[in-house]
C-alpha positions as CSV (number, residue, x, y, z in Angstrom):
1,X,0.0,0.0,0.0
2,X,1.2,3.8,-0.9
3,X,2.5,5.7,1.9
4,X,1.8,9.3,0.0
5,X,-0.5,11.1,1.9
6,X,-4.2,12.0,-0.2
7,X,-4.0,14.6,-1.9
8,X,-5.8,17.9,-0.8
9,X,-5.6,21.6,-1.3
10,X,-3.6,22.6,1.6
11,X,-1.2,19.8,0.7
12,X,1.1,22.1,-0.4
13,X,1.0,24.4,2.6
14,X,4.5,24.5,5.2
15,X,3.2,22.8,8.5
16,X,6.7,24.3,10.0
17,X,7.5,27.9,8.3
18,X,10.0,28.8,10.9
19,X,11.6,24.8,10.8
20,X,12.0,25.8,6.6
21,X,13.3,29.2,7.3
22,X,16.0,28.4,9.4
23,X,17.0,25.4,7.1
24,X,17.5,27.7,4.5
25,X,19.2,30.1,6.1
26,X,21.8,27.0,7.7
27,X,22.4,26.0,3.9
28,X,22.9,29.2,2.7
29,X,25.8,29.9,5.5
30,X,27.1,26.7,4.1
31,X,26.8,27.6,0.7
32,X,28.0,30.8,0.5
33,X,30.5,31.0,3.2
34,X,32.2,27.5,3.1
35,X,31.6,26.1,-0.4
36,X,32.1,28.7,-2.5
37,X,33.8,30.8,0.6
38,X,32.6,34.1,-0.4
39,X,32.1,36.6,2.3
40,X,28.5,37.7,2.0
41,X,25.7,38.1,-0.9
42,X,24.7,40.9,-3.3
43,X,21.3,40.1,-4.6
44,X,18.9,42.5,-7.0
45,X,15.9,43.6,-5.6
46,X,13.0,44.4,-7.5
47,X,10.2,45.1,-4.8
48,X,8.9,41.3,-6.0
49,X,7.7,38.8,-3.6
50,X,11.0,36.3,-4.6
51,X,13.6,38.9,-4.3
52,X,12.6,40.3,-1.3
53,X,12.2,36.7,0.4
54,X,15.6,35.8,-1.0
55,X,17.0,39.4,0.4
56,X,15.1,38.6,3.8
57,X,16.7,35.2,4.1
58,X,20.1,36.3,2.8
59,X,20.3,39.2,5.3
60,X,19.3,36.8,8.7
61,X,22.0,34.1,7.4
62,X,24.9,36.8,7.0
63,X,23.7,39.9,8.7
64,X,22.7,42.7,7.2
65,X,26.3,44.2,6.7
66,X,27.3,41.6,4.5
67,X,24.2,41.9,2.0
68,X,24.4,44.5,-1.0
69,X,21.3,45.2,-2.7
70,X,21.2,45.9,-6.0
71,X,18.4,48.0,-7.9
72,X,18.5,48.2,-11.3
73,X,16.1,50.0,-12.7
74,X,15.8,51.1,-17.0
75,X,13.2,53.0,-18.6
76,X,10.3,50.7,-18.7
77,X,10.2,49.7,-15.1
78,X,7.6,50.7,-12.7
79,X,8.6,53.7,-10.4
80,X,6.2,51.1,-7.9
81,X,9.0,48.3,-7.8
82,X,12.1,50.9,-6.6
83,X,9.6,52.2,-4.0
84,X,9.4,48.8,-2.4
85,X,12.9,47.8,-3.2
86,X,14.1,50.9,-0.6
87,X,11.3,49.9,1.9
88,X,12.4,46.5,1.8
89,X,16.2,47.3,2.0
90,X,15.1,49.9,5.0
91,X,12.9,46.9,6.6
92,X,15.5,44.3,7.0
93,X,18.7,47.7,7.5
94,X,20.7,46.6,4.0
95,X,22.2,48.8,2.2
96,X,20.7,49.4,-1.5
97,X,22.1,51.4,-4.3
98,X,20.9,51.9,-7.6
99,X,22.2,51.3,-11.0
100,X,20.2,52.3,-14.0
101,X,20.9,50.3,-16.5
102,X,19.0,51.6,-19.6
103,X,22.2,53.3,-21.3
104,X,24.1,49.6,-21.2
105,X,20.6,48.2,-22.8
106,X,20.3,51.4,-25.7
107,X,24.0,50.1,-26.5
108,X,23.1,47.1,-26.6
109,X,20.1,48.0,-29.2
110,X,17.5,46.7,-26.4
111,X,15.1,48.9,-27.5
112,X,15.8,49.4,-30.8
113,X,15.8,46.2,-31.6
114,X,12.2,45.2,-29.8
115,X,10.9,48.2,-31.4
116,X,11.6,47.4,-35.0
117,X,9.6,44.0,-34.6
118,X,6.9,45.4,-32.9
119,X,6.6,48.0,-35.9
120,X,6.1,45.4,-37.9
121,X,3.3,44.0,-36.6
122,X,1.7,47.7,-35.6
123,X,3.2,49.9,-38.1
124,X,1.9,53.2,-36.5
125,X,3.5,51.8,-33.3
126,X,5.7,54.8,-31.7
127,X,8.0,54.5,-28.1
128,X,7.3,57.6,-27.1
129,X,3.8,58.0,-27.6
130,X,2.5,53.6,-27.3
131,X,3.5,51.4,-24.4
132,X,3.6,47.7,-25.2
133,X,3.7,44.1,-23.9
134,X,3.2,40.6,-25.4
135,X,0.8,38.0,-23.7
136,X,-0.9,34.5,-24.1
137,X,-3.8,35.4,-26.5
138,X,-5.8,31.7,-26.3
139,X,-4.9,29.7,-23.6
140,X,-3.4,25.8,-24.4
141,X,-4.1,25.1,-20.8
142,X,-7.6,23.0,-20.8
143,X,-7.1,21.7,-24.2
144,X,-3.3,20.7,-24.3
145,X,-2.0,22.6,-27.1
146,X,0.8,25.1,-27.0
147,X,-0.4,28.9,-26.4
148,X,-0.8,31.8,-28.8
149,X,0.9,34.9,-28.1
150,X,-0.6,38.2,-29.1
151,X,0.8,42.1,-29.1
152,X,-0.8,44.6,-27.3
153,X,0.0,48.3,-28.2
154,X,-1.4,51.5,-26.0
155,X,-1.4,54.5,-27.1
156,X,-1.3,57.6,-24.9
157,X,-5.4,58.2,-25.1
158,X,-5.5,54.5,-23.6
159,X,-6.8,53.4,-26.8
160,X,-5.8,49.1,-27.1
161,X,-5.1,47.1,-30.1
162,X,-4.0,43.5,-29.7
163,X,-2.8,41.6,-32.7
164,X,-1.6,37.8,-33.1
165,X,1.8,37.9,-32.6
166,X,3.4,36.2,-35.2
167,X,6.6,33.7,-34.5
168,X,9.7,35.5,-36.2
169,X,8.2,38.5,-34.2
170,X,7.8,37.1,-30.6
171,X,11.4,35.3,-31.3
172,X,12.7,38.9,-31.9
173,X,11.1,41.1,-29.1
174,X,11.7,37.9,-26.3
175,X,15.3,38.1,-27.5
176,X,15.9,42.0,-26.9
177,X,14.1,42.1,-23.8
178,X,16.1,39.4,-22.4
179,X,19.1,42.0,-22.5
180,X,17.3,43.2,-19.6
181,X,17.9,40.2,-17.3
182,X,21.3,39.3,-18.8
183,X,22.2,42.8,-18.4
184,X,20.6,42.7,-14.6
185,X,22.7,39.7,-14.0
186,X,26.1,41.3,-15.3
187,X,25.7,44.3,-13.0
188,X,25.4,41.4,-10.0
189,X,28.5,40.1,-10.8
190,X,30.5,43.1,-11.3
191,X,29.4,44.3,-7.7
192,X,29.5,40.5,-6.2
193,X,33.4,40.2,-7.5
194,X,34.3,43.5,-5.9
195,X,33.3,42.7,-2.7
196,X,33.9,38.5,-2.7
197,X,30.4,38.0,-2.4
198,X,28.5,35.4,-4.2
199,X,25.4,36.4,-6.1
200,X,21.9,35.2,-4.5
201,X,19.4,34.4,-7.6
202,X,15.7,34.6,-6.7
203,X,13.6,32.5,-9.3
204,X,10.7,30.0,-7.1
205,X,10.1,26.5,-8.2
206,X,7.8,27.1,-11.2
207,X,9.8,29.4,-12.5
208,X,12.7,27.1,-12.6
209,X,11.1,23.9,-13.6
210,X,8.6,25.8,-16.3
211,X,11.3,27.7,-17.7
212,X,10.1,31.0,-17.1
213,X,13.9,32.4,-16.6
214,X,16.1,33.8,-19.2
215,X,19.5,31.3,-19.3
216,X,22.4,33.3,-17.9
217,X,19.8,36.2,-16.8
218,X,18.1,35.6,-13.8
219,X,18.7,32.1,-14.5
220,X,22.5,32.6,-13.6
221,X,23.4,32.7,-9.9
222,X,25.4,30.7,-7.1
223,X,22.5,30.2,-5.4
224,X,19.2,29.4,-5.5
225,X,17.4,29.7,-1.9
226,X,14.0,29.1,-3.1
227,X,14.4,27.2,-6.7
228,X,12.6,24.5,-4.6
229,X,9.4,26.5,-2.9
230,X,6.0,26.9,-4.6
231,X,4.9,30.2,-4.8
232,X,2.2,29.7,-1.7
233,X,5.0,28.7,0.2
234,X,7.3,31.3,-0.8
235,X,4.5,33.8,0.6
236,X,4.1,31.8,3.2
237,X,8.0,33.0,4.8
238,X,7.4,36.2,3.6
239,X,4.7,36.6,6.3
240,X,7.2,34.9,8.8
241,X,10.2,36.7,8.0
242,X,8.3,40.0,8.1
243,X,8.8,41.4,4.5
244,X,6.2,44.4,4.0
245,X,2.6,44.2,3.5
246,X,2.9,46.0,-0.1
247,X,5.0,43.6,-1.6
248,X,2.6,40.6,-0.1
249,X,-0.1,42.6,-1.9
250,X,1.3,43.1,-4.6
251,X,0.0,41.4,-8.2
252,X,3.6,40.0,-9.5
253,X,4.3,41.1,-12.8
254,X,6.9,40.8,-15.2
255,X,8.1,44.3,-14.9
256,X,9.7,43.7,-18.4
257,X,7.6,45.6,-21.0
258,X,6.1,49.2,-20.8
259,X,2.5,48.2,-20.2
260,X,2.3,46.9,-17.3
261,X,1.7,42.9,-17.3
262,X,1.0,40.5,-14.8
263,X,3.3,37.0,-14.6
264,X,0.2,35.1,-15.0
265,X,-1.3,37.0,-17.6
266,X,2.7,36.4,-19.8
267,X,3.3,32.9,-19.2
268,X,1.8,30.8,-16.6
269,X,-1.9,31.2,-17.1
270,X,-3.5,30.7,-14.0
271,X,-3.4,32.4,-10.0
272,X,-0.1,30.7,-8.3
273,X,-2.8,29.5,-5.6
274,X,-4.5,26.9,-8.3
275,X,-1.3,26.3,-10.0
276,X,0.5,25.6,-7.0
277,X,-1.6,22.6,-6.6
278,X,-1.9,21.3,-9.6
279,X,1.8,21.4,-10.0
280,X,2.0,19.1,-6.8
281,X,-0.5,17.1,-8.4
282,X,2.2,16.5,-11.4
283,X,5.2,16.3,-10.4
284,X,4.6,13.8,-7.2
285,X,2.4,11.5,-9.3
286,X,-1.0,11.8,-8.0
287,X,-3.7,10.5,-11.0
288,X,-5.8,13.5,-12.8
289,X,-9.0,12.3,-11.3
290,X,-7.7,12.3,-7.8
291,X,-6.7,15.8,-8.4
292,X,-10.2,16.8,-10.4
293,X,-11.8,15.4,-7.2
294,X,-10.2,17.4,-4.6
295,X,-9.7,20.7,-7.0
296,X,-14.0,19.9,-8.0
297,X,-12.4,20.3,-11.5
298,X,-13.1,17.3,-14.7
299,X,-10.4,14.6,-15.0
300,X,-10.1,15.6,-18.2
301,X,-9.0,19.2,-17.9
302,X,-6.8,18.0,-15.2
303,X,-5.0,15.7,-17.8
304,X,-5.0,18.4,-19.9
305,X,-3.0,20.7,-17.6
306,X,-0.6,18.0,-16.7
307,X,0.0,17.6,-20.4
308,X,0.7,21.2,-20.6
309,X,3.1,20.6,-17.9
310,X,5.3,18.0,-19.4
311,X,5.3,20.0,-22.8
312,X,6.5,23.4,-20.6
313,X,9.4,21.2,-19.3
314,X,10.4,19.5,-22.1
315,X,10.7,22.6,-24.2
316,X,12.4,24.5,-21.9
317,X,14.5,21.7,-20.9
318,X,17.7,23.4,-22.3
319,X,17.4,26.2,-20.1
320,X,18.7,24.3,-17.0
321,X,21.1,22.5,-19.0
322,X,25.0,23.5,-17.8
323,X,27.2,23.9,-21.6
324,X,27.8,20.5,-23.2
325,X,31.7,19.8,-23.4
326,X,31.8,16.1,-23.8
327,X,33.4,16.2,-27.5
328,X,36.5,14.7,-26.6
329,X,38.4,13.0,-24.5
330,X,35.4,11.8,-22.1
């Protein structure tokens, strides 16, 4: 007889938050300290629940001297997220400076480059006078097929236009805006390696094992503190550890484009809270009517979110791959 316990909605849920917290805070003194012997942890804060978990764990592990953080700011962020980043820096007494990085992305042709491809999609599509951001159109998610992505464009009377986004397109604008993260990333390391630190990345468990990173952005790091914690749980420590009640409140969102977008409404498709548990439902091998039962959802949409699943893993697969080198010599 199976010893996994039946599966329910508060499955997911930590019975011990303070038992986790302190775990993770015992590693990451390993981690950091012995292992890689670096001398404390610069991490970039964004005023998003993840980060400012990761910068509340980081800062009871080393002390609050030996965190740096790091915002980094360009010209289509949210003047919301630096707020926050500064209260959360002032909250748990870490320093915070700020590096704006939008002149290292206009050399890099960030904007530029996304521009041109939206333009061709929305020809009358201007920077200074549209705001833009691209988004699952039809959801695959209850009928197992891949999702559409669609353009939105805003112009400055709040006028809408969404188009399909067609592939060469959504290739091109995913591939300039992920200067932003590399670029994020880079500025880490350059502050990490002047003070010995090691840099803290702050993707959660979905993000990591749905792909919803950008390889050597975010995705790059010496640690991961919560690359293993659902979302619920992740808000779950922020409550323990004290992390302010406008971040907890806060919608996440991408804070990538210059329409504001929500995570769910870019990639994942559904609240963290269902998600969460369906998610548990996959990956620990409960059957889809089990989990239609419980969620009072039909087996069949439940089989077709776990396909959904396996597809976003497969096809992202690469992401967490480390450079193959086995050529010669193995």
């Amino acid at each position: 007889m199976s010893s996994k316990k039946p599966f329910s909605k508060d499955i997911i849920l930590l019975s011990d938050v303070e038992a986790v917290a302190n775990e993770i805070i015992l590693k990451l003194q390993q981690d950091v300290l012995h292992n890689l012997k670096r001398l404390g942890a610069v991490i970039g804060t964004s005023g998003g629940i993840d980060s400012s978990v990761c910068l509340a764990l980081t800062a009871n592990a080393f002390g609050p001297e030996r965190v740096l953080a790091v915002m980094m700011p360009e010209k289509d962020s949210s003047l919301e997220s630096e707020q926050l980043a500064k209260e959360l820096a002032t909250r748990f007494d870490v320093k915070a400076i700020r590096e704006d990085i939008t002149p290292a992305l206009s050399g890099f042709k960030c904007y530029e480059r996304r521009d041109e491809a939206v333009r061709r999609v929305f020809p009358e599509y201007n920077p200074k006078t549209h705001k833009m951001k691209i988004g699952i159109k039809q959801s695959g998610l209850s009928n197992n097929l891949p999702p559409i992505f669609s353009l939105t464009i805003i112009d400055s009377n709040g006028n809408t236009e969404d188009k399909i986004l067609p592939v060469n397109e959504y290739l091109q604008i995913v591939a300039a805006s992920n200067f932003k993260q590399r670029t994020r990333m880079t500025t880490l390391y350059y502050h990490a390696e002047a003070l010995h630190y090691a840099v803290i990345g702050t993707p959660n468990k979905h993000e990591q094992e749905q792909g919803f990173f950008v390889k050597y952005g975010d995705g790059g790091a010496d640690v991961m503190p919560i690359g293993n914690l659902y979302k619920t749980q992740v808000y779950q420590l922020a409550n323990f550890l004290g992390v302010p009640k406008a971040i907890i409140d806060r919608t996440p969102t991408t804070d990538t484009y210059s329409a504001e977008q929500t995570q769910e409404e870019f990639f994942f498709q559904m609240p963290f809270g269902l998600m969460d548990r369906y998610w548990y439902g996959f990956e620990n091998g409960y059957s889809p009517k089990e989990v239609a039962e419980v969620m009072g959802e039909s087996e069949q949409k439940v089989k077709a979110l776990f396909g959904n699943f396996e597809r976003k893993k497969k096809t992202t697969e690469y992401l967490r791959m480390s450079p193959i080198r086995d050529y010669y010599g193995r």
